[in-house]
C-alpha positions as CSV (number, residue, x, y, z in Angstrom):
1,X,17.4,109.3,100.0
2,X,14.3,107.3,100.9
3,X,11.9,106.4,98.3
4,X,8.6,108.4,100.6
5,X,10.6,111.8,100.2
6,X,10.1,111.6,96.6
7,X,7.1,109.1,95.7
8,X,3.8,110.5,96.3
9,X,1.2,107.8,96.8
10,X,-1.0,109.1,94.2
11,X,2.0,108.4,92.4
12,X,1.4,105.1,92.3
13,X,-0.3,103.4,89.4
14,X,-1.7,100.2,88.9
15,X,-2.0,100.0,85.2
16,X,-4.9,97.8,83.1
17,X,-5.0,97.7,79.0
18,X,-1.3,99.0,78.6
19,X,0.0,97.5,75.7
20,X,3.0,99.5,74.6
21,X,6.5,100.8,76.0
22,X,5.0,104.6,74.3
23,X,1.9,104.0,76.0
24,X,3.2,103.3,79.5
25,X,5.7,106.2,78.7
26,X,2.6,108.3,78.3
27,X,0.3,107.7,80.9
28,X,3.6,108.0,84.1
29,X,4.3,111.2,82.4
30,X,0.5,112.2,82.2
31,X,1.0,111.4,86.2
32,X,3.9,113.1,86.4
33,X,3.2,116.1,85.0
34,X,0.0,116.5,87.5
35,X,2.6,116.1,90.5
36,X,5.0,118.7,89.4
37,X,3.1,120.9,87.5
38,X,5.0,120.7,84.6
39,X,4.1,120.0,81.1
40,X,3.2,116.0,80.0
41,X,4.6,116.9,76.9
42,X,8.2,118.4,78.4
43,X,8.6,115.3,80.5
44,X,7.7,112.6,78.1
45,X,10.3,114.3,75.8
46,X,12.7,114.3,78.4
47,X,12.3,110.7,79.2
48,X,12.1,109.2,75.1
49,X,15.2,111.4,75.1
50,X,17.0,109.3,77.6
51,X,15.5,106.2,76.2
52,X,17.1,106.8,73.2
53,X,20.1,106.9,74.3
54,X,19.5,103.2,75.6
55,X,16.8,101.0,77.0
56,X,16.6,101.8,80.9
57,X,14.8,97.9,81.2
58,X,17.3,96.5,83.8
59,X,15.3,93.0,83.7
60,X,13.7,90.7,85.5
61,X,10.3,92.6,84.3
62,X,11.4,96.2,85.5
63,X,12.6,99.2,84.3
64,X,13.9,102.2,85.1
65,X,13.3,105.2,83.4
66,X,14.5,108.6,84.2
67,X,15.1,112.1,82.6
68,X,16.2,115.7,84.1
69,X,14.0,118.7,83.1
70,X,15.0,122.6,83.4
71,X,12.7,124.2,86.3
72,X,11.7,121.1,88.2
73,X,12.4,121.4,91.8
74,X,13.0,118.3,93.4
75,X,13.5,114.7,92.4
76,X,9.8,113.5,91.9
77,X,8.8,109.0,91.0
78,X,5.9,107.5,89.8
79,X,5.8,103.9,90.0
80,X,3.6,101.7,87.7
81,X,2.6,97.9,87.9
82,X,0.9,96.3,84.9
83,X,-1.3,93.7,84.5
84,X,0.4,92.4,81.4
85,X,4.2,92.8,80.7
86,X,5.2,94.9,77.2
87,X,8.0,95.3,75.5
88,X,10.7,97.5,76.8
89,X,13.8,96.7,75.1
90,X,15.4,95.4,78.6
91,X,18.9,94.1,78.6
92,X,17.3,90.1,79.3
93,X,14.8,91.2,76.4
94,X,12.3,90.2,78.9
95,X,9.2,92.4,79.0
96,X,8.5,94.1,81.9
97,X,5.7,95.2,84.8
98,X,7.3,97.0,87.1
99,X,8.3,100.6,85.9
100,X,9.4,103.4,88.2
101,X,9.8,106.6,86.4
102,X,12.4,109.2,88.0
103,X,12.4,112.9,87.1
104,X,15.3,114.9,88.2
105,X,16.6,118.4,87.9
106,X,19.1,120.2,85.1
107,X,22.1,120.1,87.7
108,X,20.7,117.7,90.3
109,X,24.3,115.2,89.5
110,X,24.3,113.9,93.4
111,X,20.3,113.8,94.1
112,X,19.7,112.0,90.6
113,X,22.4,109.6,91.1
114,X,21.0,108.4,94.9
115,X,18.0,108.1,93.9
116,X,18.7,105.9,90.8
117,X,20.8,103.9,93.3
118,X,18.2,103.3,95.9
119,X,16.0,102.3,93.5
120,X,17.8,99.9,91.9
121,X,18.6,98.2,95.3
122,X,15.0,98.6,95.7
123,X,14.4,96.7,92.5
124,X,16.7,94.0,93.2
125,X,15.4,92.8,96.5
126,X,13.5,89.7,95.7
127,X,11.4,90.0,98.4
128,X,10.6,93.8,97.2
129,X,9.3,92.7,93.8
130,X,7.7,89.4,94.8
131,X,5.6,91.6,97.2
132,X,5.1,94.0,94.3
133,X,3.6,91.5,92.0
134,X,1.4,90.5,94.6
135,X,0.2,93.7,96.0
136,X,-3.8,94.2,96.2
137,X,-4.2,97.8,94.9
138,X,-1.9,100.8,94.7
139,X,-2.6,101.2,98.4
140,X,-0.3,97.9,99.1
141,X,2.1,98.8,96.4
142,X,3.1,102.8,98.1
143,X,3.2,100.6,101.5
144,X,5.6,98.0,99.8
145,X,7.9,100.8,98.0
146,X,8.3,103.0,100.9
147,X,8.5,100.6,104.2
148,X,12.2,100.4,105.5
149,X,13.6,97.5,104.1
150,X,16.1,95.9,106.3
151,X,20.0,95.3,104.4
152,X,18.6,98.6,102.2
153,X,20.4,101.9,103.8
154,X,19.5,105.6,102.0
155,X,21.9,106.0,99.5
């Protein structure tokens, strides 16, 4: 699964004046919900849900938050970059700055599971996240996330 079959580039926020885990929470669900049609409200519940459970921070500044709602239809991301690290909780207790939210189906195990996988990799290439953190606008930052990254195969 490629990270353009399931990141819009309107998707794709680059975040001023964020100053809380919540807050960031919020505003990718806000986004979210406008890409699926769901309710903000459904997914942002979804997601603290999983959060709960344990921080989704994987370190080095990003994190990985997810969540599976009843009637969504496909796999659907929204990434955010922030112009000041918060809090998340990560497992280096390291803020972080580089968030990509994944919303999956009730019963999508396999789809859910690749996904999370490629973006991990994704998240993990060095040369991914320096080009992240140095991207212009969220133009530059849909272009990094979604160009074929050599070493990086669909999961």
């Amino acid at each position: 699964m490629e990270l353009v079959e399931i990141l819009a580039a309107d998707a794709v926020l680059d975040c001023t004046g964020v100053g809380s885990k919540r807050q960031l929470l919020e505003v990718m669900c806000d986004k979210a919900s406008v890409t699926t049609g769901m309710s903000g409200a459904d997914i942002l519940a979804a997601v603290i849900g999983r959060e709960e459970l344990g921080s989704t921070g994987i370190g080095n500044g990003i994190a990985i938050p997810h969540g599976k709602l009843a009637g969504l239809k496909n796999v659907t991301a929204v990434f955010a970059r922030l112009d000041e690290p918060i809090e998340f909780d990560a497992v280096d207790d390291q803020p972080v700055d580089l968030v990509i939210l994944l919303l999956a189906p009730v019963g999508a195990g396999a789809d859910h599971l690749k996904a999370l996988s490629r973006v991990a990799r994704l998240l993990r290439t060095d040369s991914v996240v320096e080009s992240l953190r140095r991207a212009e606008d969220s133009t530059d930052l849909y272009d990094v996330l979604t160009r074929p990254i050599e070493g990086i195969n669909a999961a």
